[in-house]
C-alpha positions in Angstrom: 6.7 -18.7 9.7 10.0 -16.8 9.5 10.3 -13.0 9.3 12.1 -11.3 7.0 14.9 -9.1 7.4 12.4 -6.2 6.7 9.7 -7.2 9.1 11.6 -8.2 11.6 13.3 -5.0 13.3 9.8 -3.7 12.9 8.2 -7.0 15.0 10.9 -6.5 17.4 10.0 -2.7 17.9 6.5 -3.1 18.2 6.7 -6.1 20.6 9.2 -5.1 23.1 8.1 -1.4 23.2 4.0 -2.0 23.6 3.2 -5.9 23.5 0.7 -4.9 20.5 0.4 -3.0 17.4 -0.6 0.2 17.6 -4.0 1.7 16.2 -3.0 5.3 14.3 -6.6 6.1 13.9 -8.1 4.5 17.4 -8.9 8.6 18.5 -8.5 10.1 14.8 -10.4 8.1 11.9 -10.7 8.9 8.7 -14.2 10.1 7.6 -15.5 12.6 4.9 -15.3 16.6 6.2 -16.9 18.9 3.6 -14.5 21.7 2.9 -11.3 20.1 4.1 -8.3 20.0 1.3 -5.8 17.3 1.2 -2.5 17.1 -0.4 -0.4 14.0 -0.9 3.1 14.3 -2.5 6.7 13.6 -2.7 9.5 15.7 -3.6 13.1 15.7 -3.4 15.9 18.3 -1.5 19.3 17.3 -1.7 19.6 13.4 -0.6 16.8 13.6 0.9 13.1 12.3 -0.1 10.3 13.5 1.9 6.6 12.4 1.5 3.7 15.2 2.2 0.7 14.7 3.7 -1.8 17.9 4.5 -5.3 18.6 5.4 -6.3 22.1 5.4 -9.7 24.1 5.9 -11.3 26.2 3.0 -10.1 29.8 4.7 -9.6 32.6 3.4 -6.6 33.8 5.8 -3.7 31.9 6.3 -3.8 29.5 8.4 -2.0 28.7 11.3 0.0 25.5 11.1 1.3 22.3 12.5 4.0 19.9 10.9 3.9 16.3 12.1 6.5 13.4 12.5 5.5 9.9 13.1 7.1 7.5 15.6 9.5 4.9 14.1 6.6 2.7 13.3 4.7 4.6 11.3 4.5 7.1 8.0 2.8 10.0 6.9 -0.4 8.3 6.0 -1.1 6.9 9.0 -1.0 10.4 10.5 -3.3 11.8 8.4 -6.1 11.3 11.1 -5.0 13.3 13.3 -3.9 15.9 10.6 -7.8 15.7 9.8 -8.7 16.5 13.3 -6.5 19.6 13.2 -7.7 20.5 9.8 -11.1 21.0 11.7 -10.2 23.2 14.0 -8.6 25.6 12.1 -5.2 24.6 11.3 -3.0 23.5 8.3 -1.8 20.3 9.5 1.0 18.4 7.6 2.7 15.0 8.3 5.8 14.3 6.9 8.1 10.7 6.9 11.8 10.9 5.2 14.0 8.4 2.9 17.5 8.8 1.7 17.7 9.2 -1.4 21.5 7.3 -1.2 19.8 4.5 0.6 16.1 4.2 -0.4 15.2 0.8 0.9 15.2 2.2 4.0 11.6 4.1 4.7 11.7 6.7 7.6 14.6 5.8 8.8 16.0 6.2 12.5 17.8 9.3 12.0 16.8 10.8 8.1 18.2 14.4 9.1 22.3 14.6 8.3 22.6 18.3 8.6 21.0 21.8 9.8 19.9 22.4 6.3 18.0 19.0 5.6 16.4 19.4 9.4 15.1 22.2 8.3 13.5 21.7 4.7 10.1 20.1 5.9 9.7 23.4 7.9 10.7 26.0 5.1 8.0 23.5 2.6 5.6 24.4 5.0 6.5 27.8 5.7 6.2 28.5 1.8 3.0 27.2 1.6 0.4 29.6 0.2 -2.3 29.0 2.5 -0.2 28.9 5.8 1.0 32.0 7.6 4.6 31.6 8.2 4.7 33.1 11.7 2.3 30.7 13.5 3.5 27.0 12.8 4.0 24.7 15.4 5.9 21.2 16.1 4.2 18.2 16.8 6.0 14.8 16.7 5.7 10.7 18.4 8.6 9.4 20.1 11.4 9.5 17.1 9.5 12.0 15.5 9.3 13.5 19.1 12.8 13.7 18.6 13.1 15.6 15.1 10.3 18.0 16.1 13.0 18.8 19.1 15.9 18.6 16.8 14.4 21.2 14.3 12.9 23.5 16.9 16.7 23.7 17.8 17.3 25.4 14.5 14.5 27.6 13.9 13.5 30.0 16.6 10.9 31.3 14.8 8.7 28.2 15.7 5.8 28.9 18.3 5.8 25.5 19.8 6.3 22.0 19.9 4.8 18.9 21.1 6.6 15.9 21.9 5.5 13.1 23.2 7.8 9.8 24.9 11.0 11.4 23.3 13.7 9.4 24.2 16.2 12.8 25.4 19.4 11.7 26.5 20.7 9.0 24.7 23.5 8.4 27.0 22.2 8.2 30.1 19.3 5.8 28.7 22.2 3.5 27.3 23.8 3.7 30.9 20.7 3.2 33.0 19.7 0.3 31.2 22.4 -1.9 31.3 21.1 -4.7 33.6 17.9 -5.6 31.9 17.7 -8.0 29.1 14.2 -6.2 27.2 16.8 -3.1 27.0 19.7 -4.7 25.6 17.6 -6.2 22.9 15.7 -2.6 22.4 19.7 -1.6 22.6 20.9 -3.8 19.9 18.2 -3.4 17.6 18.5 0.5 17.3 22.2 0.2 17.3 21.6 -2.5 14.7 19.6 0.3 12.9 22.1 2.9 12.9 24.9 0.7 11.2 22.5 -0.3 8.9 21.5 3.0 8.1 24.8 4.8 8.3 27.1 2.2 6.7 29.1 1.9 9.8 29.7 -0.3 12.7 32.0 2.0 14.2 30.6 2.0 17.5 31.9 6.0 18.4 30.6 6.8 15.1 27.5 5.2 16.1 27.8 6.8 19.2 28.0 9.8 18.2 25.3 9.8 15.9 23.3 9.0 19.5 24.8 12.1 21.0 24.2 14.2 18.3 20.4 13.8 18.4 19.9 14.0 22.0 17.6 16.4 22.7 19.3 17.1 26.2 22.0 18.1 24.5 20.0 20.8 22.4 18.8 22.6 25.6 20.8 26.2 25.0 19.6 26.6 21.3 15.5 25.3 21.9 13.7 28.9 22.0 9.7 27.8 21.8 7.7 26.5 24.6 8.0 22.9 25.2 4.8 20.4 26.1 6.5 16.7 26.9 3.7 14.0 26.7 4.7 11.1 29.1 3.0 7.9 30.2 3.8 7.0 33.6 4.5 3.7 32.9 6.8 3.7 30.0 9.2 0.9 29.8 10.9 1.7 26.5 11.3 5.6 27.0 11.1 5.9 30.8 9.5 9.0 32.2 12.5 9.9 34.1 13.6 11.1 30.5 11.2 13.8 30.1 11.7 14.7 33.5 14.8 15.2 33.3 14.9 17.3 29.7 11.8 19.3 31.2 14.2 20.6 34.3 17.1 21.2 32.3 14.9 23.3 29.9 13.5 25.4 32.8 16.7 25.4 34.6 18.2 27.0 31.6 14.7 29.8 32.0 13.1 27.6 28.6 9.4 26.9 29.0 8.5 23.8 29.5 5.2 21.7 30.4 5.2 18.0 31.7 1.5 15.9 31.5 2.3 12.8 32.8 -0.5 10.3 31.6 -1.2 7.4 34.6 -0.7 4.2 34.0 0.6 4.9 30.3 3.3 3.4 28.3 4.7 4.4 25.3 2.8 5.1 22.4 -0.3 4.5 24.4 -2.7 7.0 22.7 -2.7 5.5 20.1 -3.7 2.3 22.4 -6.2 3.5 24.9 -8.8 5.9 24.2 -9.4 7.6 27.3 -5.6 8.4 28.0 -5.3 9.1 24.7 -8.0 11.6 25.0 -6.2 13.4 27.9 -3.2 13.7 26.0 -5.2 15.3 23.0 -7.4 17.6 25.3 -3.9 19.0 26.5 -2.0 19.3 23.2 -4.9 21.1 21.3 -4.9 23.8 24.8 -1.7 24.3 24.1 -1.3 24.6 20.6 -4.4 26.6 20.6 -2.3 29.3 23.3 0.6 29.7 21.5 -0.6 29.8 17.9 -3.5 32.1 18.2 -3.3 35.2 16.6 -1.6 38.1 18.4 
């Protein structure tokens, strides 16, 4: 059977980052909760379209609040178990996937977020929401989405926290290191691939540069909240070396910043293996649970 053009970059992602298809709901299904809300919409801001996806308790106060951004695999929807397993335990969780509105074939593309204003307008969409209190919202975000979640944190120091797990940090140096294998010049090519195709260039400085621009390494001076880097030891796509790395220049430049490492793991492996999936979850909820708790 032939893929399409569509299906294809995702086969290729999937294949040569994990070997299988990842389960979304594998810790986090989907079941009934009595008095859990849930909101599912799409709006527009500028070029950009985003689609929402929240699950809230029935509380009185406002609630303290996490916004979500899938890994390049995946959309809102199939974030909205763990968004339900936040919702019960006490927080307004929201997952959010972008398109272009000048390019809307394209679903949550590589790299949605063209300016500091777009970066920001999931965050001020949550921040305005009537049930969440604006001064206790945290990051959480899956390898790309790892990546926004760092991006925006960059721009809005009035965020508590973030969560990021496998980010890819230094675009660079992973370009550089990876030179003599053949599974990362085909990972290479397709997110290069990806970029044109997305950017309407194949300028390779201008493509470059978009790689630059999103680093996360390169971000260090303007992230102010605590960082918690989720890595599996055994990462082949987004070596660990990356987090390492980012983690040191973070406390280096007197940022705080935690490191689990998961053993054994490879990327996007909780949402492949329970048990180090749980770990993973056991440590993001302590620490989202420290930093957003009510002073």
């Amino acid at each position: 059977m032939r893929l399409s053009r569509d299906i294809l970059p995702l086969f290729l992602l999937f294949f040569f980052s994990t070997g299988c298809q990842p389960n979304y709901f594998l810790l986090h299904p989907l079941e009934p909760v009595p008095e859990v809300y849930r909101e599912n919409e799409y709006f527009d801001r500028g070029q950009l379209r985003i689609h929402w996806l929240a699950r809230y308790p029935d509380r009185r106060d406002p609630l303290p609040a996490v916004l979500l951004h899938p890994d390049r695999g995946s959309l809102s929807d199939d974030m909205e178990g763990i968004c339900l397993a936040l919702a019960r335990k006490g927080y307004f969780a929201a997952a959010v996937d972008y398109q272009r509105l000048d390019n809307l074939k394209v679903r949550n593309p590589l790299m949605p977020l063209k300016s500091a204003e777009e970066a920001t307008v999931s965050l001020k969409h949550l921040q305005s929401h009537p049930r969440v209190d604006p001064g206790r919202i945290a990051l959480l975000g899956y390898s790309k989405g790892a990546i926004l979640s760092l991006q925006i944190a960059s721009l809005a120091p009035s965020v508590k926290a973030v969560v990021a797990y496998y980010p890819l940090a230094d675009f660079e140096e992973w370009r550089q290191e990876g030179k003599n294998s053949f599974r990362w010049r085909l990972f290479s090519w397709f997110f290069r691939w990806q970029m044109e195709k997305e950017a309407g260039t194949s300028n390779p400085e201008e493509v470059r540069n978009e790689f630059w621009e999103a680093s996360p390494i390169n971000l260090v001076d303007k992230i102010q909240p605590p960082v918690l880097l989720v890595h599996g030891e055994k990462d082949h796509t987004f070596p660990l070396r990356q987090s390492q790395r980012f983690c040191q220049a973070l406390r280096s430049a007197r940022k705080s910043c935690e490191l689990l490492v998961i053993p054994g793991a490879g990327h996007v492996f909780n949402f492949l293996n329970v048990e180090q999936g749980e770990m993973a979850w056991e440590k993001t909820t302590q620490f989202l649970e420290q930093h957003l708790k009510r002073n």
